[in-house]
C-alpha positions in Angstrom: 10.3 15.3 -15.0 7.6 14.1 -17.5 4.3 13.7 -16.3 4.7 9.7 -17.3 8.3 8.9 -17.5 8.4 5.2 -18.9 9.3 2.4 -17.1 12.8 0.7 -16.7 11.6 -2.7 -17.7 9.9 -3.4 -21.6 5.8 -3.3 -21.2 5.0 -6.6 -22.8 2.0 -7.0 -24.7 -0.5 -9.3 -22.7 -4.4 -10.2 -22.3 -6.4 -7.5 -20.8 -10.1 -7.5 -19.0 -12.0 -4.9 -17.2 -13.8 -6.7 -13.8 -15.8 -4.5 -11.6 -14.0 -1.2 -12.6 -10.7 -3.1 -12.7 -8.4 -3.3 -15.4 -6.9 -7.3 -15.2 -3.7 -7.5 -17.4 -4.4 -11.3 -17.6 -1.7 -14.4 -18.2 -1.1 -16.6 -21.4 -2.9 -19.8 -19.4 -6.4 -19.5 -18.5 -6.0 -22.0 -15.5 -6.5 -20.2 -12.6 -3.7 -17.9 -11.4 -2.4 -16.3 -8.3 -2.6 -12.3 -8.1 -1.6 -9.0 -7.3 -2.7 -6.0 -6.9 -0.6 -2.8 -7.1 -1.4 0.0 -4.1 -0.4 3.3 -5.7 1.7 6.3 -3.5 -0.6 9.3 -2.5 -0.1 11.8 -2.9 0.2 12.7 -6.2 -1.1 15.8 -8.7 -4.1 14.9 -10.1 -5.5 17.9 -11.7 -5.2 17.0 -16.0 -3.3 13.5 -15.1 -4.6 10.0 -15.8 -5.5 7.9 -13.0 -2.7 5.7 -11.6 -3.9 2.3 -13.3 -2.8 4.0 -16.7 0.6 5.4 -15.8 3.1 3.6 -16.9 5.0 2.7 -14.2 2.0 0.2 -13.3 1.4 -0.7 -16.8 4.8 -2.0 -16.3 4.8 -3.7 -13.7 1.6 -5.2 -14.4 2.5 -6.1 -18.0 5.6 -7.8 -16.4 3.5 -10.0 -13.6 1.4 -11.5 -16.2 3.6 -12.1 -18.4 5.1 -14.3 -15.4 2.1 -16.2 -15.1 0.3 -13.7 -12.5 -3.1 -11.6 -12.8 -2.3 -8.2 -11.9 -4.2 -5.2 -11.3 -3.8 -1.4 -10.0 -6.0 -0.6 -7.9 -7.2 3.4 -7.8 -7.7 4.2 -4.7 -7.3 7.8 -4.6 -8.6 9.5 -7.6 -8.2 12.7 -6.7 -4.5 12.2 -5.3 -5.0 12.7 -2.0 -4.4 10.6 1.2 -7.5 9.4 2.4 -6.9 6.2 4.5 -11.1 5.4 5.1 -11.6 5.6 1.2 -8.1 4.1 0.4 -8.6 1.2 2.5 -12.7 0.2 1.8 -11.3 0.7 -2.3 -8.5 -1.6 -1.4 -10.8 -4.2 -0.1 -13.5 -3.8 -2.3 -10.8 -4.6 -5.4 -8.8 -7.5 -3.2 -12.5 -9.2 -3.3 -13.4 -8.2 -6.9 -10.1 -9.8 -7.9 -10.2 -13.0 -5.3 -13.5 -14.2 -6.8 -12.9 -13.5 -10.7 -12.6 -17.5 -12.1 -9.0 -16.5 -13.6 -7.9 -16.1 -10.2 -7.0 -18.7 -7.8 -8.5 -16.6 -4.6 -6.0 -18.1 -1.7 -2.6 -16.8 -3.8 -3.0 -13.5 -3.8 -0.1 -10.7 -3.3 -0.3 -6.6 -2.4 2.3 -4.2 -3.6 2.8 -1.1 -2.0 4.2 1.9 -3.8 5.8 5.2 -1.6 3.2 7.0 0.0 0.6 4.0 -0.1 3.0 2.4 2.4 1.1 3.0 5.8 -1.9 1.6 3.6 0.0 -2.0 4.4 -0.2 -1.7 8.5 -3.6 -3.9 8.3 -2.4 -6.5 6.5 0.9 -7.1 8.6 -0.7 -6.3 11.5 -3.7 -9.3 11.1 -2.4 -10.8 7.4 -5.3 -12.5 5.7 -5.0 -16.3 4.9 -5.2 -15.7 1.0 -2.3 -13.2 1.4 0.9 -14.6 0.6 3.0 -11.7 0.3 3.4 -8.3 0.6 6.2 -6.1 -1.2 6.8 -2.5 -0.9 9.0 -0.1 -2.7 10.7 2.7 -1.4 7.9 3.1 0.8 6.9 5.5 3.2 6.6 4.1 6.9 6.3 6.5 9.5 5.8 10.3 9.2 7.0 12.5 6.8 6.3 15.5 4.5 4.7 13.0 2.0 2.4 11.3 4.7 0.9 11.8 8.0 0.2 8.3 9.3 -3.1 7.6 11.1 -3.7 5.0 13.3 -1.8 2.1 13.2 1.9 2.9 11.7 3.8 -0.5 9.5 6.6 -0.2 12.7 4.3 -1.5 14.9 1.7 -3.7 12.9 4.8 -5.5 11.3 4.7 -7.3 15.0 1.7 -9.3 13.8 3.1 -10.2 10.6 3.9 -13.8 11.7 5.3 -16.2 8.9 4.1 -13.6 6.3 7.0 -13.0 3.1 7.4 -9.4 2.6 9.5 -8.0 -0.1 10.8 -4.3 0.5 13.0 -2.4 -2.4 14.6 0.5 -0.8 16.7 3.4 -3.0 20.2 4.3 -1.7 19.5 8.2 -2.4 16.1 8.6 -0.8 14.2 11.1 0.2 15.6 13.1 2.5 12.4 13.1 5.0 11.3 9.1 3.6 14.9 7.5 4.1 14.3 7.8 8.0 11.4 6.2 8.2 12.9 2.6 6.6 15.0 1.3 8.8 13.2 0.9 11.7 10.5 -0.9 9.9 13.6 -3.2 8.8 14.6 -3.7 12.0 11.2 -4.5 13.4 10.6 -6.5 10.8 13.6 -8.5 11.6 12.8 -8.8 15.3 9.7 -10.1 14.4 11.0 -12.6 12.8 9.9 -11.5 9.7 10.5 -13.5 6.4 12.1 -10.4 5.1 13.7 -9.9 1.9 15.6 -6.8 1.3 16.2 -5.5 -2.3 18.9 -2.5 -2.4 19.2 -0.2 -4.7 22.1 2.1 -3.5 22.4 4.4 -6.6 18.4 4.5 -7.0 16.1 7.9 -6.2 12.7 7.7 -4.9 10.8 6.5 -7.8 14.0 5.3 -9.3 12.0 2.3 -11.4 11.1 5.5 -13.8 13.5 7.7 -12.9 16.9 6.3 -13.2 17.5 3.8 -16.2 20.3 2.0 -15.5 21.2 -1.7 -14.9 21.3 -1.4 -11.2 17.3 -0.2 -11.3 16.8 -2.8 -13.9 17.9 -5.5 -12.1 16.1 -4.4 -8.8 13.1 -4.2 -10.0 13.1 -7.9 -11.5 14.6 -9.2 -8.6 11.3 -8.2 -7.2 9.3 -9.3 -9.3 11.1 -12.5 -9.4 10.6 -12.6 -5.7 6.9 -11.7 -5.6 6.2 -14.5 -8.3 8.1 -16.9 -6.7 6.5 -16.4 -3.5 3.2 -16.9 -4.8 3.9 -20.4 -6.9 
């Protein structure tokens, strides 16, 4: 595999700003506009690679969100590709502030999108969800243990209990990884018995990573079903 396989979806060509080492792909309008900021997996090699924020899987999906009206962001919170939730999390925060207060933004619509092994990253915002945060989406995230990720502290099972009214968007591939696929559904199912505004996006044809991976219709039309969902949920 390529060290940056392109994205499934076209990269428009939109606005872009750099805000307190963050790289803002920025909207047509310059009222203010909700946000979202893009958690990247971990872990990932490192050694000779760019950082995450200019891989073009994100590029894409950032590209995509404000060119629906969103500012988007990727937010590098592992630079050396490996799980660190103390850094991971402070960087997330740091960058959710950074973005919240920049005057394109309007600060109480803001979004986080978790990507694979950045999915136990999303336990503190389920668990106690800000009032600015109006959804969360995943995709094909990790959720539990696995050969990817040893969760500590709070696993996304059990913090999903707090979730309350919170939307949350979840994209999960048919052929998964063999030790990741096991730790989905019973996040789905909590989820659900939370009562959970939970919206499920299947891909059953789809790998792990499929949104770069596998360029077919099926991934095509997965990936702007969530975006459509994520910018729907924020309007």
């Amino acid at each position: 595999m390529p060290s940056d396989p392109p994205f499934v979806l076209p990269t428009p060509p939109v606005a872009r700003a750099t805000h307190e080492g963050l790289d803002l792909y920025l909207p047509e309008s310059s009222a203010p506009a909700p946000a979202v900021l893009l958690v990247h997996g971990v872990p990932y090699p490192a050694e000779g690679r760019a950082l995450p924020s200019d891989w073009g899987i994100y590029r894409g999906y950032a590209s995509q969100l404000a060119d629906r009206g969103c500012v988007a962001t990727v937010v590098n919170h592992s630079p050396d590709g490996l799980p660190d939730d103390d850094r991971s999390n402070a960087a997330l925060a740091a960058a959710a502030t950074a973005v919240r207060t920049h005057p394109r933004v309007d600060g109480d619509r803001v979004a986080l999108w978790f990507f694979s092994g950045a999915g136990p990253l999303a336990s503190q915002f389920l668990h106690s969800p800000p009032e600015w945060l109006r959804c969360l989406a995943l995709t094909y995230p990790v959720l539990g243990d696995s050969e990817l990720v040893t969760v500590r502290g709070m696993h996304p099972v059990e913090a999903v209990a707090g979730a309350g009214g919170l939307p949350v968007v979840m994209t999960i591939a048919g052929r998964e990884l063999p030790d990741v696929a096991p730790t989905q559904p019973p996040f789905v199912e909590a989820a659900r018995a939370a009562g959970v505004q939970l919206q499920l996006i299947e891909v059953p044809e789809g790998r792990h990573g499929f949104d770069v991976l596998d360029h077919t219709d099926e991934s095509r039309a997965a990936v702007t079903a969530a975006l459509d969902a994520v910018v729907s949920l924020l309007a």
